[in-house]
N, C-alpha and C positions, 0 to 999 in steps of 0.2 A: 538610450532606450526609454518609450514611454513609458508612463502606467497599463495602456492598453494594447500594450506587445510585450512579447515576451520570445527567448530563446527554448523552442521547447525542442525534443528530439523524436515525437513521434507523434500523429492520432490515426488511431484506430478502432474497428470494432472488433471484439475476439468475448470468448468466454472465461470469467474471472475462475482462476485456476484454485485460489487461495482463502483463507477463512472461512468465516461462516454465508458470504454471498458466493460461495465457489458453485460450478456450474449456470450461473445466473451470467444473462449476456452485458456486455458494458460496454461504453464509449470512455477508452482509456487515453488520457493527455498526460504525456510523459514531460514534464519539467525537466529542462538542464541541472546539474547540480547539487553535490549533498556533502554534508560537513562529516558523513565517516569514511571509512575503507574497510567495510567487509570482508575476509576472508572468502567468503562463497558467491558475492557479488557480481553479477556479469555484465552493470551497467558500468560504461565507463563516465567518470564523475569530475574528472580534472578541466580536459579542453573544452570551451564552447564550442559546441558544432555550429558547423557553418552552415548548414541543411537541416531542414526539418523534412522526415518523411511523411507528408500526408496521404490518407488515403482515398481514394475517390466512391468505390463501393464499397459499403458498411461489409467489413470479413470479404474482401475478394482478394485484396492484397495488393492492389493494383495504385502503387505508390507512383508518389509523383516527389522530386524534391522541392521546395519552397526554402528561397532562403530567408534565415533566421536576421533578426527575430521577428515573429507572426505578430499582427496584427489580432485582433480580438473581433474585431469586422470577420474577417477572416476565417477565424471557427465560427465563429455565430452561422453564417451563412452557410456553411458545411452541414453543420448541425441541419441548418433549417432544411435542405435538402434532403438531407436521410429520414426526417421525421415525416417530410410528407410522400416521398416516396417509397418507406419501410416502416411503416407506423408501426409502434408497439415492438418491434424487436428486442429494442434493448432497455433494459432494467434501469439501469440506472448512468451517470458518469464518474470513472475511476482519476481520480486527480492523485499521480502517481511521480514517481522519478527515478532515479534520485531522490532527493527532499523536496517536496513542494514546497514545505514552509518557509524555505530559501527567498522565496517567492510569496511570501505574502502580504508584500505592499502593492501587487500585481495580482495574488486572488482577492483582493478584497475592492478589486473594480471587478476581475473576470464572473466571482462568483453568482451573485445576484441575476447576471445574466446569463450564464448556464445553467441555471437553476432553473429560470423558464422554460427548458427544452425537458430536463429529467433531472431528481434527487441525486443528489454530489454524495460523492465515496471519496473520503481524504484517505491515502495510504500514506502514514509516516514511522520515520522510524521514533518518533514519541517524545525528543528531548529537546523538542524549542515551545514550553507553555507558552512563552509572551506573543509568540508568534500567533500559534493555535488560539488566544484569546482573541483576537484581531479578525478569525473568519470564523469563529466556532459556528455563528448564527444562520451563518452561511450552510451548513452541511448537517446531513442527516444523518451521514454511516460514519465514524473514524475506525481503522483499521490501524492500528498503533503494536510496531515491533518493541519487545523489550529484547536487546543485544545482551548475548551471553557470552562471557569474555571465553569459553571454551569453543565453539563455534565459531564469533565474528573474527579472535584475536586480537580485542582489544579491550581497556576497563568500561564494565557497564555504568551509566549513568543514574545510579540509583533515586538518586534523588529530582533530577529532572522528566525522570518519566512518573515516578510519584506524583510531581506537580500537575503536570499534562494530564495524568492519565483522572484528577480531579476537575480542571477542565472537561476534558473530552466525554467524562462520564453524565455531561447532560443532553447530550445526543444516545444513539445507537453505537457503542461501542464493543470493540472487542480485542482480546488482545495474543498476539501471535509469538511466539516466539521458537527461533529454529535450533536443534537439536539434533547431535551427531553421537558418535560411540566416543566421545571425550568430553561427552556434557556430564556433570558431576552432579549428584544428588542437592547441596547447597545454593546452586542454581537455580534448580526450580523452587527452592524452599523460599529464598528469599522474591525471585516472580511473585509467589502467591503470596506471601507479607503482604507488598507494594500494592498488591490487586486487592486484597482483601481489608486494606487501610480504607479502602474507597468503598469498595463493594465486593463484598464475598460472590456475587450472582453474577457479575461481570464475566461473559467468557473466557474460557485459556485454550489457544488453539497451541496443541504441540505440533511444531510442522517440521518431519524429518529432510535433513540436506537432502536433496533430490537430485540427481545425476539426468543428465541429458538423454541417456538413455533409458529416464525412468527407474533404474534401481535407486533406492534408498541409501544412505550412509550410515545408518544405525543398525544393530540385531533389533529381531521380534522383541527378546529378551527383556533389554533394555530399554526399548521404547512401550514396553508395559511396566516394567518399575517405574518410568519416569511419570508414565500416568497414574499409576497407583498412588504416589508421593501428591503428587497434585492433588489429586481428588480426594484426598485427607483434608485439605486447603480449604478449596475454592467449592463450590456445587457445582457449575459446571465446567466439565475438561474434555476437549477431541482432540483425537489427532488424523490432521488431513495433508498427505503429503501436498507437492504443489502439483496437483493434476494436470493442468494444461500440458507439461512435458510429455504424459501419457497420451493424449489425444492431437498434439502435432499442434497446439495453437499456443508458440513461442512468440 
């Protein structure tokens, strides 16, 4: 593979369901590939696909397969056509996965040139700094999960998302993490520690496991203790389930 290819498994345009850009439209580049296993996770992260679904109109869904891995030519010129054909639609691009940062001896040619099209949205789960120091300059939003070993079902990386989340705090950041009815109070205590070592003003998005069918995995209950706990912390704290499952844009 070169530097200006890459195994991706999706692009498309849809509405970011999640964070603080939720609602806001995006051009999402789904990356192969991530160093956890999530419990609630419904990307698959092991095989390389041998297909990438691209799409041809921005939100029509009108996929075509391209096999992998993509060229950078490739998007560029995808890009270019939406933009002059749908100008202004979308807000910004979602560089999503898996882990992108997997991948970032390969954003650090792609970025600069996505950049010319629309302001980059890093989604990561928060625990490769050296990586994230390699494109920080690159992107304007980071969207960084902190795993909670009640939720993901595994041990949190306390300290590599500390590191990151000092990186990542000179951009636009914010930080996410997901929340079910066996998330435990010391959880969120030490979240806000890790947040508040950098910056107390840094957001905390609490975002309940979210079911396919749109119901939540938590009580009202407990998902207001948990913000109450927080908001002792940090200044500011939401909780925004992951909408998009509510509106059909999966």
């Amino acid at each position: 593979m070169s530097d200006r290819s890459a195994d991706l498994i999706e692009l498309f345009s849809s509405i970011q369901g999640e964070g603080l850009l939720v609602g806001l439209r995006q051009v999402f580049i789904r990356f192969h590939g991530c160093n956890l296993s999530c419990a609630y996770c419904d990307t698959e992260s092991t095989t390389p696909p041998q297909y990438c679904q691209l799409e041809g109109t921005p939100g029509r869904r009108d996929f075509t397969r391209s096999a992998n891995p993509i060229a950078l030519e490739r998007v560029l010129k995808l890009l270019e056509g939406w933009q002059k054909g749908w100008p202004g639609i979308n807000h910004s691009i979602s560089i999503t996965g898996g882990e992108p940062l997997l991948n970032h001896e390969i954003l650090v040619d792609w970025l600069p040139r996505l950049r010319e099209f629309l302001p980059i949205c890093l989604e990561t789960n928060g625990i490769l700094p050296k990586a994230l120091a390699q494109v920080i300059s690159c992107v304007e939003y980071v969207s960084m999960d902190i795993k909670l070993p009640s939720s993901c079902g595994s041990e949190t990386k306390w300290e590599q998302h500390r590191d990151f989340l000092g990186i990542a705090s000179r951009k636009n950041v914010f930080v996410k993490t997901v929340i079910d009815n066996t998330t435990e109070e010391w959880e969120i205590v030490r979240t806000c520690e890790i947040i508040a070592e950098v910056a107390k003003e840094i957001p905390l998005i609490l975002q309940p496991v979210t079911r396919m069918d749109g119901t939540v995995g938590i009580t009202a209950l407990k998902m207001l203790e948990l913000q109450e706990t927080a908001s002792g912390l940090l200044v500011e704290v939401r909780v925004i389930p992951q909408t998009h499952k509510f509106i059909g844009q999966l």
